[in-house]
C-alpha positions as CSV (number, residue, x, y, z in Angstrom):
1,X,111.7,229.9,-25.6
2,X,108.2,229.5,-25.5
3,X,106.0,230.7,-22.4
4,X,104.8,227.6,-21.5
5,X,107.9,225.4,-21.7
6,X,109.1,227.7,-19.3
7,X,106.1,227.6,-17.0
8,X,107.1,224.2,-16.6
9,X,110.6,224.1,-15.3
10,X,111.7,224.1,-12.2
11,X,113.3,227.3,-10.5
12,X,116.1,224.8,-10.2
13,X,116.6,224.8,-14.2
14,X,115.6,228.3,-14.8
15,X,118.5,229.7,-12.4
16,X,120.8,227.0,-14.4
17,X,119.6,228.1,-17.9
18,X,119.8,231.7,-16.7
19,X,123.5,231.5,-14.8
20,X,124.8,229.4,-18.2
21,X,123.5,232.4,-20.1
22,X,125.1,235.4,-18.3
23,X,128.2,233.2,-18.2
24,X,128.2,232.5,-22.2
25,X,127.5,236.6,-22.3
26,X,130.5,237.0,-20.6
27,X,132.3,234.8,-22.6
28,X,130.8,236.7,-25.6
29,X,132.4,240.0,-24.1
30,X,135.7,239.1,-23.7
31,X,136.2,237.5,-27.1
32,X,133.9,240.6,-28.7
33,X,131.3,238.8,-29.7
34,X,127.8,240.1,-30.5
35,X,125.0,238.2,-28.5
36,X,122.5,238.0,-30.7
37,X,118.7,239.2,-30.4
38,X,117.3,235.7,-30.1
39,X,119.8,235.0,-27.3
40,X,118.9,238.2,-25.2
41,X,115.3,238.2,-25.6
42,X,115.3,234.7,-24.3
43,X,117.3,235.7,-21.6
44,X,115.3,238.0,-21.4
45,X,112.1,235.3,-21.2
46,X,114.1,233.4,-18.3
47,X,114.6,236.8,-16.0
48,X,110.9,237.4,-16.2
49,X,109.7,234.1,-15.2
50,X,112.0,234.0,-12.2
51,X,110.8,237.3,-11.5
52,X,106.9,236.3,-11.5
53,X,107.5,233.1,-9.8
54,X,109.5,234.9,-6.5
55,X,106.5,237.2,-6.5
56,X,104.1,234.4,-6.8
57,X,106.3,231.9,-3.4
58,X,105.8,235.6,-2.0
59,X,101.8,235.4,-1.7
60,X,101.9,232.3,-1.8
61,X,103.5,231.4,1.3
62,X,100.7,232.5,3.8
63,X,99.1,230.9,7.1
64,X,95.9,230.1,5.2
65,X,98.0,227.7,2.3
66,X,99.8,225.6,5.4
67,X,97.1,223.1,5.9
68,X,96.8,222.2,2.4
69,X,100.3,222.3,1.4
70,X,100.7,219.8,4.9
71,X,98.3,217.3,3.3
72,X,100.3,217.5,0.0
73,X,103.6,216.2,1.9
74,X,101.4,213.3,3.3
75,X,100.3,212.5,-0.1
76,X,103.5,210.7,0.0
77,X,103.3,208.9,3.0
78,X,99.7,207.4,1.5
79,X,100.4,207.1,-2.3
80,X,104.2,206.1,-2.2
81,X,104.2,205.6,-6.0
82,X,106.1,208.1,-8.1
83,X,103.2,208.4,-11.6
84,X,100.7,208.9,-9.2
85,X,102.2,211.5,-6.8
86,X,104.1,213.0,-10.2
87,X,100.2,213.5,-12.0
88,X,98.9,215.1,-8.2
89,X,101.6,217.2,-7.4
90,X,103.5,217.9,-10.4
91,X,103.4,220.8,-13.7
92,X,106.6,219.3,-14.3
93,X,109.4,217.3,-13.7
94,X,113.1,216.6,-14.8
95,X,116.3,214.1,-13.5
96,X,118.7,215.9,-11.1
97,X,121.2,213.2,-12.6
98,X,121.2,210.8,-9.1
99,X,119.8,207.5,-9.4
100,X,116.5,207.2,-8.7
101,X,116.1,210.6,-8.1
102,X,113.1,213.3,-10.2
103,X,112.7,216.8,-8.7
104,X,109.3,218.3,-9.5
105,X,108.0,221.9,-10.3
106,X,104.8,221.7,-7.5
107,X,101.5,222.7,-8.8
108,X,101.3,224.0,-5.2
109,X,103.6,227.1,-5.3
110,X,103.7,227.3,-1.4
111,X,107.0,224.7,-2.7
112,X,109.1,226.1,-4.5
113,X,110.1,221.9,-5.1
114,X,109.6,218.6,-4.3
115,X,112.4,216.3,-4.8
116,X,111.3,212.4,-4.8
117,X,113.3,210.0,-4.2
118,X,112.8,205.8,-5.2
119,X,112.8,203.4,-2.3
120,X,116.2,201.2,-3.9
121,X,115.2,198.2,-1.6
122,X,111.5,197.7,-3.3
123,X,113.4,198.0,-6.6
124,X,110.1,198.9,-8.7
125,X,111.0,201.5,-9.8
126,X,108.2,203.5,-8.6
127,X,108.0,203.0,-5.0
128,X,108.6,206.7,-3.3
129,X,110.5,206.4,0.0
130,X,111.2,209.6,0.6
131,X,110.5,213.2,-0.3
132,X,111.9,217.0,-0.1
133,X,109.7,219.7,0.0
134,X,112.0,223.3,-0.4
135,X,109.3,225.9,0.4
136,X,108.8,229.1,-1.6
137,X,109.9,231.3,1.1
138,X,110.9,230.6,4.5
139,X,107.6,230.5,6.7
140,X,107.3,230.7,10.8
141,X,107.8,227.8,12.4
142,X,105.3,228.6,15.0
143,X,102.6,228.2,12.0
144,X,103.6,224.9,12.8
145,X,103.4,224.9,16.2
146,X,99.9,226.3,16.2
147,X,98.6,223.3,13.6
148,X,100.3,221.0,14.8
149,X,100.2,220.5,18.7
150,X,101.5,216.8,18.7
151,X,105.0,218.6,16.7
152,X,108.2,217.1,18.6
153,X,111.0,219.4,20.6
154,X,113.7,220.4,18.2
155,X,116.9,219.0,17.4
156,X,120.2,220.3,16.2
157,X,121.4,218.9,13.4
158,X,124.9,219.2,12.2
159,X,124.1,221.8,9.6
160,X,123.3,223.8,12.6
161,X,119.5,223.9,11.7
162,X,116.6,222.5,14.3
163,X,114.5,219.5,13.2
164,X,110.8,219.3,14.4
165,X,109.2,215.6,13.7
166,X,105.7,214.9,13.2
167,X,104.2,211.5,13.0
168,X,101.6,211.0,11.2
169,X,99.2,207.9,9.8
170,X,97.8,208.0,6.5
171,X,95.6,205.0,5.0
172,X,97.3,203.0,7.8
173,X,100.4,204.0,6.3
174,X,103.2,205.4,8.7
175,X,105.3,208.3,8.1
176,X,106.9,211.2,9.1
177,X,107.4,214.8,8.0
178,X,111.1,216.7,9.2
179,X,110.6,220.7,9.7
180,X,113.9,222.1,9.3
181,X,114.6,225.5,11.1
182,X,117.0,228.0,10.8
183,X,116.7,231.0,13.2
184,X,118.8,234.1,12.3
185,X,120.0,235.0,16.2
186,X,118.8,233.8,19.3
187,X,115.4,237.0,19.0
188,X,114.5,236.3,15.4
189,X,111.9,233.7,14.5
190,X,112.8,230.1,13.4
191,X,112.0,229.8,10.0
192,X,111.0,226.4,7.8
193,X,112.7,226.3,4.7
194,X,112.7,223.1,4.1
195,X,109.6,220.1,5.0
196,X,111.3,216.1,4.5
197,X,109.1,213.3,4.4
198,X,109.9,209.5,5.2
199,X,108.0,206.8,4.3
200,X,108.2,203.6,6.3
């Protein structure tokens, strides 16, 4: 598998390629079946890049990248059109199989990806109405806090996370970015994993 075909999946896909692999090996085993040298050195391929990339979400996710990685989830909120947001924020970008639905692999590796998802009453076909950002690592929520003094009181959600809102206007458009928290016990830190933004 070539290096950079690879550099453009998503982590999504490479765990999938890599988890279908080890199961087929597996498979291979019990039936005594060699694996052959093409096979294992493009496992061998996947394991790496999944290796480089949670070293990469590893510096990645730092207090300096916030601000910028903020103003790509309000890309959405002002751009709203999926070929225009794909070509800004995208190295690559495949179906999850839902309707209407592309997840991306972010040029931005503070995200480890962005799920769009198609606004089914403007029925384009390209109108974004709202979007998932999964970060590379979990990151304090009270880097948050600090950029963001207008950020809303928490809410539980059913999941049993806290959501912190934050309205914001861009090119008179209105939106609003969801931090979801999860906090470990009641001394640990809440940590973002995951930053949802609505168009409206």
């Amino acid at each position: 598998m070539q290096d950079t075909a690879l550099r453009s999946y998503t982590t999504a896909k490479l765990e999938k390629l890599k988890s279908d692999f080890e199961y087929t090996a597996q498979m291979a085993a019990l039936e005594r079946i060699e694996v052959d040298a093409a096979s294992m050195q493009e496992y061998s391929d996947l394991s790496d890049e999944l290796a480089r990339r949670e070293e990469v979400y590893r510096e990645s996710c730092v207090l300096s990248r916030l601000a910028p990685s903020i103003a790509d989830c309000l890309q959405v909120v002002g751009q709203r059109r999926m070929p225009e947001l794909v070509a800004s924020l995208a190295d690559g970008l495949e179906s999850t199989g839902a309707f209407g639905e592309v997840r991306l692999n972010p040029k931005n590796t503070f995200f480890r990806e962005i799920l769009l998802q198609l606004d089914q009453v403007q029925g384009d076909g390209e109108t974004v109405k709202s979007a998932v950002f999964v970060t590379g690592q979990p990151i304090p929520l009270q880097w948050v806090k600090d950029a963001c003094g207008d950020l809303s009181s928490g809410v539980a959600t059913e999941a049993g996370q806290k959501r912190y809102d934050l309205l914001r206007l861009v090119e008179d458009r209105p939106g609003r970015l969801e931090f979801f928290a999860d906090q470990d016990n009641e001394k640990a830190p809440e940590m973002v994993s995951k930053i949802v933004c609505w168009c409206w």
